[in-house]
N, C-alpha and C positions, 0 to 999 in steps of 0.2 A: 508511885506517882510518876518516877522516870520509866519506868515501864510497861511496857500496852501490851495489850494481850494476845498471844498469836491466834491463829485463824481456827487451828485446832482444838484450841480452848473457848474459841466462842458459846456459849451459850445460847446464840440465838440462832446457830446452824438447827438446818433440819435433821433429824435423824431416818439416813437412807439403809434399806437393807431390804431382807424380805425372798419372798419367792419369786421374785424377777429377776434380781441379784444373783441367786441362786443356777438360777434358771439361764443366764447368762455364761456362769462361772462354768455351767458344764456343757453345755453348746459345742465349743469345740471337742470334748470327749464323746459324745456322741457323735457328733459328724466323721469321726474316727472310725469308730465301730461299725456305723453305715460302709464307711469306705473299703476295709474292711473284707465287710461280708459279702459286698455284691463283688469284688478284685480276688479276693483269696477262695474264701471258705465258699462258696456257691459254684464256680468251675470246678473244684475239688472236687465236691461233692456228684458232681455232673460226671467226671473221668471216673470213680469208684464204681457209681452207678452202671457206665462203659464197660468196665472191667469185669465187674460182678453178671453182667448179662453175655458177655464173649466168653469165660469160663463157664457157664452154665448151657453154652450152647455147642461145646463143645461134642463132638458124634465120633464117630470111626469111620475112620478113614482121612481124616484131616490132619494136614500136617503142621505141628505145633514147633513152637521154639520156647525151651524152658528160660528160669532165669539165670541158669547157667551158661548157656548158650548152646547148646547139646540141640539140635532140630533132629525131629523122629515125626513121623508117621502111627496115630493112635491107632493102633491092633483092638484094644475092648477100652467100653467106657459107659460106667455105670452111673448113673444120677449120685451126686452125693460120695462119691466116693472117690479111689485111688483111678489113675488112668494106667492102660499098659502101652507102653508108648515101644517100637521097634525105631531102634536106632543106626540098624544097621543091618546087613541083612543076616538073621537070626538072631541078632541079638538084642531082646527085651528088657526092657526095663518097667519098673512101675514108679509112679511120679506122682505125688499129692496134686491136686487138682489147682490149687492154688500157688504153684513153682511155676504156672506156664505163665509167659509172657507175653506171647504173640499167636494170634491163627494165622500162620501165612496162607493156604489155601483150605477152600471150604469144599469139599468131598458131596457128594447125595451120598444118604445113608444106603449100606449095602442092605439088602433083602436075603436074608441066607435059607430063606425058608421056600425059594421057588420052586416050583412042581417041575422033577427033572423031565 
């Protein structure tokens, strides 16, 4: 009788919850993931993409810098494969396709097969 009942024990509150609720509570977690993908993971993906198509275009005659930092001059270079990079003059190397870093300059493919 001296005491009333708090607001959380009323009974005649409504009982709120539900998929709106829900739907609220992660709102901010998604707006996250959006932020995210379009700031991080989507340039990434953009520079791999970059990379993936500058090693692949890689020819002879163009001169490379690995991720060592070794700059050479590609001597042969076969699809898919090792490159043989000259680093110096006579001396070769061969370099996984995927150590280079940089094309500094783009060569026109030599022709070795011209009619003397």
């Amino acid at each position: 009788m001296f005491v009333t009942p708090a607001f959380a024990q009323d009974a005649a509150a409504p009982a709120t919850g539900g998929f709106a609720d829900i739907l609220i509570q992660l709102m901010p977690i998604v707006l996250l993931v959006v932020i995210f993908w379009l700031l991080i993971f989507r340039p990434q993906q953009k520079r791999l993409k970059a990379q993936q198509a500058m090693l692949s275009a890689i020819r002879r005659g163009d001169t490379v810098v690995t991720t060592g930092g070794i700059v050479g001059k590609v001597t042969k270079a076969v699809d898919g494969e090792d490159l043989e990079v000259e680093i110096s003059q006579g001396v070769k190397v061969k370099l996984v396709r995927g150590m280079v870093a940089d094309v500094r300059s783009k060569a026109e493919p030599v022709n070795d097969n011209k009619p003397a």
